[in-house]
C-alpha positions in Angstrom: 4.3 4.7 -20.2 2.0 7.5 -20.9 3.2 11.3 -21.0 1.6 14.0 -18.9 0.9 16.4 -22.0 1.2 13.2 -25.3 -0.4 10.3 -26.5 1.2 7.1 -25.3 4.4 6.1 -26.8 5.8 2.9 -28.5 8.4 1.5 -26.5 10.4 -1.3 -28.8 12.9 0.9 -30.9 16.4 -0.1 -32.4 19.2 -0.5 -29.4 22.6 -1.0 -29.4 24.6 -3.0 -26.5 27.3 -1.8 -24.9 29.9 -4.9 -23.8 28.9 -5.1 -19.7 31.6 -4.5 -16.8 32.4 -6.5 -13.8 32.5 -4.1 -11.1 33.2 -4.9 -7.0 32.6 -2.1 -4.8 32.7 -1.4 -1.0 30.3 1.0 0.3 28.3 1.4 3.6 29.7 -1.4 5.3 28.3 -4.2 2.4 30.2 -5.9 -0.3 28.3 -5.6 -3.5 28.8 -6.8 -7.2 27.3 -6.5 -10.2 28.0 -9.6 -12.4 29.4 -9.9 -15.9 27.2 -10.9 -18.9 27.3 -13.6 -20.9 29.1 -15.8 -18.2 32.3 -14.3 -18.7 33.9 -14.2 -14.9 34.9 -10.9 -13.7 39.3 -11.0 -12.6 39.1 -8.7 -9.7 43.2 -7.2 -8.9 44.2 -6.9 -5.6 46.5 -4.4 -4.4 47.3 -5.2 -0.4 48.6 -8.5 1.3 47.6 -7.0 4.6 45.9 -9.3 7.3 43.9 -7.9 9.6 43.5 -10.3 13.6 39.9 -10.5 13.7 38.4 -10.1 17.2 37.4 -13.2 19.4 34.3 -11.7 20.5 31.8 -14.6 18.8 28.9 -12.4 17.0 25.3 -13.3 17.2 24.2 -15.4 13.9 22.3 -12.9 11.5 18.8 -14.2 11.7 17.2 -12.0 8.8 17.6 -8.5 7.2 15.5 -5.9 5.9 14.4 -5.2 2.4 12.3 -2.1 0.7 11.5 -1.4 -2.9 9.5 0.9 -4.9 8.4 1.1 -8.4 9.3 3.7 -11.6 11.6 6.1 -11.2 12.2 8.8 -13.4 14.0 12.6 -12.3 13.6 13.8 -15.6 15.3 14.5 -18.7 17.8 16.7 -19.5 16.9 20.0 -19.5 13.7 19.4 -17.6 15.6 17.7 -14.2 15.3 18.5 -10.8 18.1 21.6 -9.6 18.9 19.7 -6.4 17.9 15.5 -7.2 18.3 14.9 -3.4 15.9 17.4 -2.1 14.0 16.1 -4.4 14.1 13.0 -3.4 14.2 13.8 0.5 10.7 13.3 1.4 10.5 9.8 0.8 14.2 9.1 2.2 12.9 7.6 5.5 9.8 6.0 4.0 12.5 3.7 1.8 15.3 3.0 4.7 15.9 -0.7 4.6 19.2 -2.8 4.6 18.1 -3.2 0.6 16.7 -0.4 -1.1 15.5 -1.3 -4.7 13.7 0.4 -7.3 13.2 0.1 -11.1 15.4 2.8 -12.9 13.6 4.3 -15.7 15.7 5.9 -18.6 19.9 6.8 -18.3 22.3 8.8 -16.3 24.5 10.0 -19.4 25.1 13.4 -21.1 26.2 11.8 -24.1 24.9 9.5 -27.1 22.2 9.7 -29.3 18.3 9.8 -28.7 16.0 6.4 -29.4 13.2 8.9 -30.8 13.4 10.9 -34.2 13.3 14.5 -34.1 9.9 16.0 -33.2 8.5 12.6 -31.9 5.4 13.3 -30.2 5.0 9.0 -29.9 8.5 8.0 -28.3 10.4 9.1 -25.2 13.5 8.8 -24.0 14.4 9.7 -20.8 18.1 10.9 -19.1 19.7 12.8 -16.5 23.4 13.4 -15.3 25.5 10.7 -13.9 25.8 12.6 -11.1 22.0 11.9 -10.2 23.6 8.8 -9.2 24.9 10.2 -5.9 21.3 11.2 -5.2 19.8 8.2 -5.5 22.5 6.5 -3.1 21.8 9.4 -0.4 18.5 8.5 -0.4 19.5 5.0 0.8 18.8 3.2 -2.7 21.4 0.2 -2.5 19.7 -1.8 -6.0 19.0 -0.3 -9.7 16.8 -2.0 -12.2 17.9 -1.6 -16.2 15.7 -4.4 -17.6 13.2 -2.1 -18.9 12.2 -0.1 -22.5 14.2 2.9 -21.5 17.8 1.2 -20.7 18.8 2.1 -24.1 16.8 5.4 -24.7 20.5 7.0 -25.7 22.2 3.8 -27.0 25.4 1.9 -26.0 27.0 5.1 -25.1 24.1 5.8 -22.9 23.9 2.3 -21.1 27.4 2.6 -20.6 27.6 5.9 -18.9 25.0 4.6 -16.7 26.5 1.8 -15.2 29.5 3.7 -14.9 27.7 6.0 -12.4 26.4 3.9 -10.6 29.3 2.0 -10.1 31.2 4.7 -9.1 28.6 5.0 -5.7 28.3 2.1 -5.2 24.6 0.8 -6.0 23.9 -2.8 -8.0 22.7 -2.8 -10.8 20.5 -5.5 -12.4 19.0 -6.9 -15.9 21.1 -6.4 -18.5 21.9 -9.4 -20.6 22.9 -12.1 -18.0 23.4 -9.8 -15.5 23.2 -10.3 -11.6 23.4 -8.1 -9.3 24.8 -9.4 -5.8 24.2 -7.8 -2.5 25.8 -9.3 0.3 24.3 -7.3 3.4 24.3 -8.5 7.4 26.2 -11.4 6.4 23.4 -12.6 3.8 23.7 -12.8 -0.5 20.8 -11.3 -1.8 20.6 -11.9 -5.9 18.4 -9.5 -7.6 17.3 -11.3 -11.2 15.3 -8.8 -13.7 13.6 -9.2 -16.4 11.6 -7.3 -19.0 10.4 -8.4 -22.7 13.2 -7.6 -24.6 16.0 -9.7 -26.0 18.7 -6.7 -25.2 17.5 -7.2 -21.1 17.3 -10.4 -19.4 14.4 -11.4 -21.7 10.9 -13.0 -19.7 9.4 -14.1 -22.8 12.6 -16.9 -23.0 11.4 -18.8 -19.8 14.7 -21.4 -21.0 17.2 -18.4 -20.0 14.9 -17.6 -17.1 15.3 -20.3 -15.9 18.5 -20.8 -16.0 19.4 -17.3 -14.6 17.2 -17.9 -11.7 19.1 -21.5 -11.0 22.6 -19.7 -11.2 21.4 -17.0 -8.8 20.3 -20.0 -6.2 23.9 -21.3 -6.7 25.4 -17.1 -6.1 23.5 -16.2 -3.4 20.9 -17.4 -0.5 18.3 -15.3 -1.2 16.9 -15.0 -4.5 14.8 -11.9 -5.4 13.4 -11.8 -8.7 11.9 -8.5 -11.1 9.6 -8.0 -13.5 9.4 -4.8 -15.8 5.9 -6.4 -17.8 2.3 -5.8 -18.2 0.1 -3.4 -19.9 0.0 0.3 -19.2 -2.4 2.7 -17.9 -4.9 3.6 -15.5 -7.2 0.5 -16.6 -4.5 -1.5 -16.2 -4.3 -2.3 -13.0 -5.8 -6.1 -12.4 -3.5 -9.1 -13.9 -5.4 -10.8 -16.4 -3.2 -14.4 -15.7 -2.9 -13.7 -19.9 -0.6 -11.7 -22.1 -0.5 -8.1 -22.1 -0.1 -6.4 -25.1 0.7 -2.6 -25.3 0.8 -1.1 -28.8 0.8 -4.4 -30.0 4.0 -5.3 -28.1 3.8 -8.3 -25.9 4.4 -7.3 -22.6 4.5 -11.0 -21.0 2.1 -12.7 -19.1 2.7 -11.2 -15.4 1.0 -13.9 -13.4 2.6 -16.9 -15.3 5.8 -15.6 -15.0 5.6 -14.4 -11.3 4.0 -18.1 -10.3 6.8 -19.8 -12.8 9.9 -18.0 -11.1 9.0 -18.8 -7.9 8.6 -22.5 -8.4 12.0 -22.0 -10.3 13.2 -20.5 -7.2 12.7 -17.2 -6.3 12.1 -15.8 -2.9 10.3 -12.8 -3.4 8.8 -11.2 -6.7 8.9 -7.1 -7.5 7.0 -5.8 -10.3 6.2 -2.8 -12.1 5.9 -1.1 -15.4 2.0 -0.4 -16.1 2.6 2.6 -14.3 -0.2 2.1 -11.7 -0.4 -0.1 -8.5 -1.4 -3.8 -8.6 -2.3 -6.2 -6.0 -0.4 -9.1 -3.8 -0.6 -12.6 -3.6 1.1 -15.4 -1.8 1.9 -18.3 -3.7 3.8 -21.3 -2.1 4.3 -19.2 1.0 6.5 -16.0 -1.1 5.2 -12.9 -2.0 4.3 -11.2 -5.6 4.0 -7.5 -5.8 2.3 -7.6 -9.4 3.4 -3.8 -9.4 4.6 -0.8 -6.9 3.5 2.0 -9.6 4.8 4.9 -10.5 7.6 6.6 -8.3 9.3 10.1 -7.9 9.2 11.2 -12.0 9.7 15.0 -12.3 6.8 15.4 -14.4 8.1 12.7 -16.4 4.7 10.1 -16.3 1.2 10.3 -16.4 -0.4 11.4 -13.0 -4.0 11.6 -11.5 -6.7 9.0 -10.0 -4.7 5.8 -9.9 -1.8 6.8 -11.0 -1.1 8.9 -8.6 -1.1 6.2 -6.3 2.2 4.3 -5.5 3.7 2.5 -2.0 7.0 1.8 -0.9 7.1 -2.6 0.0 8.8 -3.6 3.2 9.9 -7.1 4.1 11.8 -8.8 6.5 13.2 -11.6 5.3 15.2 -14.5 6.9 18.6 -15.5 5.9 17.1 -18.3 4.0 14.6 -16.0 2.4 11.2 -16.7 4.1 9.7 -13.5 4.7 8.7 -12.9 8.6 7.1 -9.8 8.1 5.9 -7.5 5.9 4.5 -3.5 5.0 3.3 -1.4 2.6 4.1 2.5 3.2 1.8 4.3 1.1 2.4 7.2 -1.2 1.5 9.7 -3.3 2.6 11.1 -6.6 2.0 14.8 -6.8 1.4 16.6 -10.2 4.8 17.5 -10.7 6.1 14.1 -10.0 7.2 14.4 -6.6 6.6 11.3 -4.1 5.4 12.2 -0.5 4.4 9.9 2.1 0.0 9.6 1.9 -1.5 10.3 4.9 -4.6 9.6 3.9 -3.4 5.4 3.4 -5.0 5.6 -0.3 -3.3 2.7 -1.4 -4.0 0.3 0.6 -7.7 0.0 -0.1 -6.8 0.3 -3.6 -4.5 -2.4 -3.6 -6.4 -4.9 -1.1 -9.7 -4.3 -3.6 -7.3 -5.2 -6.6 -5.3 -8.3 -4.4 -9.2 -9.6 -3.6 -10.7 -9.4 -7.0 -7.3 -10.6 -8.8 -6.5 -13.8 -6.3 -9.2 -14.4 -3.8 -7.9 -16.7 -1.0 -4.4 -16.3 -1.9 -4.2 -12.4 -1.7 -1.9 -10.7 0.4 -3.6 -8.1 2.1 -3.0 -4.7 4.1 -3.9 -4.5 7.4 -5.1 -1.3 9.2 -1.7 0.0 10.1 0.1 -1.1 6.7 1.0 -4.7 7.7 0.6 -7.3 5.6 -0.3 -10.7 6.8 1.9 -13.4 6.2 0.1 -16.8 6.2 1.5 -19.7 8.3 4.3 -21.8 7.3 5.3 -18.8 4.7 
């Protein structure tokens, strides 16, 4: 991540873990969980013996459901947050609506712990806002929270902590901390949401052996498996996938294209990217879709903005309850210099991202039609 006003940061720094929580809540009319780490099985109490006569009325089968996601969100850091987070965020509410709202989660929702970056830094950044930013996020319709990135510890345990307290306590998933799942059962239909970034204190990419296996024990969770990736270089000139490692400040940042292809033939439905901080292209690959990166999203002056990365687009898909995609859209967006996301009229990034899909994967790009559709190849 670059600042607006510093030279780019180092991201790896010393973190601590905090021990994860099972937590089942009920909210909107879907059951959703987020799963313990390290395989320990969550004991959930129940209070009431009461059964309720369901109705005889047979319901239609649920055919498919709808899922949107965007890329890096930010609101700030304490002081320097918005006044009102869901005002903020109201522009782009009905750009996002889906059954599954998702989005990467950059930084913490905590007023407490201790910083990542030494005093007067001008090469680190740690990012947080109040837990109660949490209730924002789930008026806007966000229903899925990424932490498998370089800023899930930017105020330590206590930090990480706090920040899946609150947003627990609204009921959104969250995802990517060590052997962490999150579960979203919505129409009928598990989704799994499996994360991963380049760390060993995430779900760690670079150890394809506990990919793997976190991928397989999502198939055996849920029906549809959807699988993140927080990797990749950052930077406006880093928007094509090189199908090689990416370093950033010497850090290896994993080799996007590799691990996109490799989860899928573990498994995965659907891959979500993001983390260079600028847009990158589609591709099909054995009929699923790769997004090798939704951008930058709604920051509060928190990121870099201008040219490319000012670009960003919300994904739609529908998906069946198997997980084959039947249709899918890009809505496309823009980051103002502030940090705010509005809805683009102008369709910038859908040239820029069919150019990118073209150039990256020839034959097997996924590309944007004239009124945001993407096409979805037979047999997919």
């Amino acid at each position: 991540m670059v600042g607006r006003h510093a030279a780019p940061r180092r991201s790896r720094v010393p973190w601590f873990l905090a021990g994860a929580v099972a937590v089942l809540v009920v909210a909107a009319g879907a059951v959703v969980a987020v799963r313990p780490s390290h395989g320990i099985p969550a004991t959930i109490a129940t209070t009431s013996t009461t059964v309720v006569a369901r109705p005889t009325t047979t319901l239609p089968a649920v055919t498919s459901f709808t899922l949107s996601a965007v890329g890096d969100s930010d609101l700030g850091n304490i002081p320097q947050v918005p006044v009102n987070p869901t005002a903020y965020l109201a522009p782009i509410k009905a750009a996002v609506a889906a059954d599954v709202v998702f989005a990467n989660l950059e930084g913490t929702m905590t007023t407490r712990g201790y910083s990542k970056c030494g005093a007067g830094s001008t090469e680190c950044y740690a990012f947080r806002v109040p837990p109660s930013f949490a209730a924002a996020y789930r008026a806007t319709g966000f229903t899925v929270l990424n932490s498998a990135n370089n800023h899930s510890y930017d105020f330590g345990a206590q930090g990480q902590a706090d920040t899946s307290a609150a947003l627990a306590a609204v009921g959104i998933v969250q995802a990517g901390l060590p052997g962490q799942i999150g579960l979203v059962h919505v129409k009928g239909v598990s989704v799994a949401f499996v994360d991963f970034a380049p760390y060993t204190l995430t779900n760690d990419m670079l150890d394809t052996t506990q990919a793997a296996a976190l991928i397989a024990r999502a198939r055996r969770e849920a029906k549809v498996v959807v699988v993140y990736m927080h990797s990749g270089a950052e930077g406006s000139d880093a928007d094509h996938v090189t199908r090689q490692s990416e370093y950033y400040f010497g850090e290896d940042r994993g080799n996007p294209y590799a691990f996109a292809h490799f989860a899928i033939d573990e498994g995965a439905d659907l891959v979500l990217a993001s983390g260079p901080h600028v847009l990158r292209g589609m591709q099909w690959y054995r009929g699923r879709l790769i997004a090798y990166s939704l951008g930058d999203f709604a920051n509060y002056d928190a990121f870099a903005s201008g040219g490319n990365l000012s670009l960003s687009a919300v994904l739609h898909v529908t998906m069946s309850s198997q997980g084959r995609i039947q249709s899918a859209s890009v809505v496309p967006i823009t980051i103002d210099s502030g940090g705010q996301a509005f809805v683009d009229p102008t369709h910038a990034a859908w040239n820029f991202m069919n150019q990118l899909s073209r150039e990256d994967f020839g034959t097997s790009a996924a590309l944007i039609g004239a009124a945001g559709a993407v096409t979805v190849p037979a047999g997919a």
